[in-house]
N, C-alpha and C positions, 0 to 999 in steps of 0.2 A: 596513249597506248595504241597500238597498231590491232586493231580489232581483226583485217583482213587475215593478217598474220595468226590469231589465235582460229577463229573457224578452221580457215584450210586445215591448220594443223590437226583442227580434230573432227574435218567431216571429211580429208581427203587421203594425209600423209599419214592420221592414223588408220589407214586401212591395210597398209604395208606394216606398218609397227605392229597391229592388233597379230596380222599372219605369220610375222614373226616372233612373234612374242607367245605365239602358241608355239611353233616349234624351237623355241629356246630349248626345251627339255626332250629332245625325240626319245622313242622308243630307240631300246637297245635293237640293233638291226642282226637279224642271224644268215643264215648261211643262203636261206628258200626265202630271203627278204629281199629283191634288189630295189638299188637305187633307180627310179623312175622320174620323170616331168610327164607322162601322161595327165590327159584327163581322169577325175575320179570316178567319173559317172558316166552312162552312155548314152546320154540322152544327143535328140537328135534338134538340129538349132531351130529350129520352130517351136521345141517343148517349154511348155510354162512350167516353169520352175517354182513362181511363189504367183501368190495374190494378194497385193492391199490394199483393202474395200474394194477390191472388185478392179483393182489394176493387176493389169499380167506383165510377169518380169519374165523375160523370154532367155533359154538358155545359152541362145546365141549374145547374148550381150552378158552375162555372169562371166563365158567360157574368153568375154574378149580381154575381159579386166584379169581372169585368172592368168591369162596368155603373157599379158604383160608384168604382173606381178612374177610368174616364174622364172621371165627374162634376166626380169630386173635382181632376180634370187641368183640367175644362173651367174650372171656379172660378175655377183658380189662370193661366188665359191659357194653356197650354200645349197644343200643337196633336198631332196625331197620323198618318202617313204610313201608306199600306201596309206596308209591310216593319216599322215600329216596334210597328203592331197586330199584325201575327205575333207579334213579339217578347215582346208586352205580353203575349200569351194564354200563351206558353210558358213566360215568368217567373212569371206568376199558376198554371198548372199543376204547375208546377214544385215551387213554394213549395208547396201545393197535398199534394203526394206527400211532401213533408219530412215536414209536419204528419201527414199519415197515417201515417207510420211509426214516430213517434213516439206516436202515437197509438195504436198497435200492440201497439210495446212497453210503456204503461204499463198499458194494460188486463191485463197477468200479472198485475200487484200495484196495486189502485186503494187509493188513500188511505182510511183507515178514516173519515176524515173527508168524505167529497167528499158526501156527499147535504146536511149542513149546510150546506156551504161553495157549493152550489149553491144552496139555499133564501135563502142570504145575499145572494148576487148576483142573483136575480130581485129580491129587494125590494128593492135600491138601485136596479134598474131602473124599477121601479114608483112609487118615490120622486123621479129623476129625473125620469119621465114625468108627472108630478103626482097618482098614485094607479091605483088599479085599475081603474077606466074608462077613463083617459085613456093607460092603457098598452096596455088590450085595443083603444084606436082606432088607436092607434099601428101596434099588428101589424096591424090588418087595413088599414090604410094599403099599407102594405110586405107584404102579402099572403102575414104569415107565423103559424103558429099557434101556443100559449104549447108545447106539443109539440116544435116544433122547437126555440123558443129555449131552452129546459128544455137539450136535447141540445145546442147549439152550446155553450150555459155550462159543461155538462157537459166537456165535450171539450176543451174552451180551460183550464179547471182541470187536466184528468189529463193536458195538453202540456204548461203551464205547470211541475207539480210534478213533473214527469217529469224534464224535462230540471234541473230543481233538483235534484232530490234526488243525481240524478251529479253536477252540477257540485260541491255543495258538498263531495259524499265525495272530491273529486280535485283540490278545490284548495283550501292550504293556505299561508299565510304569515306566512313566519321574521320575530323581529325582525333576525336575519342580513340577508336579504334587504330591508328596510325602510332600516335602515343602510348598507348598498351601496348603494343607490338614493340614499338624501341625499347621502352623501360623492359621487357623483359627477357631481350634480347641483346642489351649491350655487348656483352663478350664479339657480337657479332660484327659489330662497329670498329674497326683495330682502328690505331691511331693516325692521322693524314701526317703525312713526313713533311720536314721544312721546305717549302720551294719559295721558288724566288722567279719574277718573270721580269724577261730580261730581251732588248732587240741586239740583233749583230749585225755585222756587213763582212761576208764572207770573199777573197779572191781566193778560188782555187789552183789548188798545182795537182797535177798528173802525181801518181806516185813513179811514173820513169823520168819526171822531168829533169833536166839536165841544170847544172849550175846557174849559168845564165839567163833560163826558166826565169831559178828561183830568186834571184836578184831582181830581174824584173817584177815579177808577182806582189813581191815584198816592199819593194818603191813605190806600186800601186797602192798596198795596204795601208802605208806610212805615210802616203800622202794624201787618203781618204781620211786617216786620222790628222790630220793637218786642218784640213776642211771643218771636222768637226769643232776641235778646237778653235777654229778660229772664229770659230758663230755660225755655220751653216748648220741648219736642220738636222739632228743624224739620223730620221727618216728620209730626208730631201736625198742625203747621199747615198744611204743604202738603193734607193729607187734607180740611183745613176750606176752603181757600181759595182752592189754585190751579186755574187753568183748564184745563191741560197735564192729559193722559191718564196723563200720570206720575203724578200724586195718588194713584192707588190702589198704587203702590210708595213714597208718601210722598217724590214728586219726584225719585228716584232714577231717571240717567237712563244709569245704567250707565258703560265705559268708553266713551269717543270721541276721533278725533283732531281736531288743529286744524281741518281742512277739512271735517268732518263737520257743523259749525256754524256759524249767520254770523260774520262775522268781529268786531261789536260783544260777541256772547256767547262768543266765542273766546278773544277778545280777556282779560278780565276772568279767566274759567276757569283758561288756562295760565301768569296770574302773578299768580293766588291761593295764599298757603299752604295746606298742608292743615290741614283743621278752622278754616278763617275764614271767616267773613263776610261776603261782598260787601257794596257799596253799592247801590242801587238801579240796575241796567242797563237801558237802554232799547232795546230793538228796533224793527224794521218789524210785529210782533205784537203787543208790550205793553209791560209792565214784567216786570222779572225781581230775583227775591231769587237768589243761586248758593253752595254750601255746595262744595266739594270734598273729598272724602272720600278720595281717595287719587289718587296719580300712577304713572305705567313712565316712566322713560326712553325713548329709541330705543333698541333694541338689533337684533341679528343674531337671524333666527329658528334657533331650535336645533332639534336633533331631537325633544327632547319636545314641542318646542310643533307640530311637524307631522306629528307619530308617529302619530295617528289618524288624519288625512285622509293620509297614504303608503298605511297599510293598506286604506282605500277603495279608493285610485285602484290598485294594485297588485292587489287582489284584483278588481277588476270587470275590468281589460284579461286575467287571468289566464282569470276566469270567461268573457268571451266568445270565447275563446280555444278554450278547453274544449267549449263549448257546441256552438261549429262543427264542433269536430273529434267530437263526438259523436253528432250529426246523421248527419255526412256518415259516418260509420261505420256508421251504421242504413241508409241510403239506399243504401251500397254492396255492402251483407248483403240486404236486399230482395229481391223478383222483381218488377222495374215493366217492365209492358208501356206507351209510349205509344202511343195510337191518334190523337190529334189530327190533322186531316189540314192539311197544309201549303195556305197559302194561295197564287194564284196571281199573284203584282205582277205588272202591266200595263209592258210597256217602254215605254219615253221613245220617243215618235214624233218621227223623224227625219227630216230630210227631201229628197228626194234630190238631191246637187249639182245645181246647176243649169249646165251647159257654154255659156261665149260666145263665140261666134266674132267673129274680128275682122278686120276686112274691111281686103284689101290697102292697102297704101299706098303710092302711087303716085311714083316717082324726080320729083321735081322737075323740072322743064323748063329746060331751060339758057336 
């Protein structure tokens, strides 16, 4: 399992999920309501925002990540209210004070590895960027110095391995437990369909090609089958002659099911014996020689065949699981002061009944 892959996704990517997932539901928006990307607050970028144990989170760096998160909202069509900008600043601070305190605790014990492992990720940055100039225009685009990214890479590794290195000491999976799981899930298991694997030797035709083309093509085909038949290798010859990327596995095009393939080379495939021959196949691609090298029946998936993706999906729900409750264990052991000051939403201008009088009416005249 790809550990990197689960952290990021929930000390980085769920920072945008958590933002949006608060305004999933916005307020109904009225008339003295507009849509805004301001800031929520007025604080000025030097103000300390929060405190954990006595570290200050400065509002210029809340206000940088909120900058980017609106951006990245504005891209995606999605609008923003007063009360949700509050919201958005507190869930970004928020997230914000997790990472510090994790952040915290892994600086008792930093990886003996982390100044490698940081030299490692500048230069894939650098890489990405297209080299060392066009990385240093980068940062000063974004008006940031190699200094600080040095220290953000830094910090983002010792949260990353932090919250690893507990999760993997505390979570653990039985084949016990893998087996419970299947036995009571089978419905979930549907059945693997018949395939059959099988190598070919492809000469393609244009689909404009011209007669003469296709005579030629087809003399190549029929005389690659010549070859085989006659005792030459039929990986030796796919390697010489077909046009399929298989060639350099000697046409071997692994196992597939019926549907995996058009239905002419399907066709052919699933009522071939194994180790014959075909005859020359024609596709909307080319010509095809097809070998099959072995078959599965359908059967019912068993536990060994899903015994290593159980253990994935088991131990990642297990590990985020962990991961929360370890967080939120550091976050509740802390001393966070928040100083963020509450923003002030504007009421819905209402407007005052307006009273009609209505003027007698008069008894009818006999």
């Amino acid at each position: 399992m790809n550990h990197r892959l689960l952290f990021v996704s929930l000390l980085a990517c769920g920072l945008v999920a958590q933002v949006r997932g608060a305004e999933s539901t916005p307020a109904t928006p009225t008339a003295a309501t507009p849509i805004t990307a301001t800031a929520a607050t007025t604080h000025k970028p030097g103000d300390i925002v929060a405190r954990v144990n006595g570290s200050e989170i400065k509002f210029k760096d809340l206000d940088a990540i909120c900058k980017a998160v609106r951006s990245d909202m504005a891209r995606s069509k999605h609008g923003g209210l007063p009360q949700q900008e509050e919201q958005l600043e507190r869930n970004i601070l928020e997230r914000m004070i997790m990472q510090e305190v994790i952040l915290q605790e892994g600086k008792k014990q930093l990886p003996s590895d982390l100044d490698t492992k940081v030299q490692q990720q500048l230069e894939e940055f650098k890489k990405q960027a297209g080299g060392e100039e066009e990385f240093a225009a980068k940062l000063s685009e974004q008006g940031l110095s190699k200094e600080e990214v040095v220290r953000q890479i830094r910090d983002s590794i010792v949260i990353e391995q932090t919250v690893e290195k507990y999760v993997e000491a505390q979570v653990k999976i039985t084949p016990e437990e893998v087996k419970d799981f299947y036995e009571k899930n089978l419905s979930k298991f549907p059945p693997v369909p018949e395939t059959v694997r099988a190598s070919h030797i492809l000469v393609s035709v244009p689909a404009d090609a011209s007669e003469d083309i296709k005579k030629a093509q087809k003399a190549k085909i029929e005389a690659a089958r010549t070859l085989v038949k006659g005792g030459e290798p039929f990986a030796d010859v796919a390697k010489k002659v077909s046009d399929c990327r298989s060639k350099a596995r000697g046409g071997d095009l692994g196992f597939f099911s019926r549907e995996q393939m058009v239905p002419a080379f399907s066709d052919v495939a699933f009522s071939l014996p194994t180790n014959q021959l075909s005859e020359v196949v024609t596709t909307q691609v080319g010509y095809h020689i097809i070998l099959v090298t072995a078959k599965k029946e359908a059967h019912k998936q068993t536990l060994e065949d899903v015994r290593e993706k159980l253990q994935d999906y088991l131990r990642m729900a297990k590990s985020s699981q962990a991961a929360q409750q370890y967080v939120k264990n550091l976050r509740e052991k802390a001393k966070v002061e928040i100083l963020l000051e509450p923003v002030a939403v504007p009421a819905p201008v209402t407007k005052p009944a307006t009273t009609v009088e209505t003027p007698p009416v008069a008894a009818p005249k006999k």
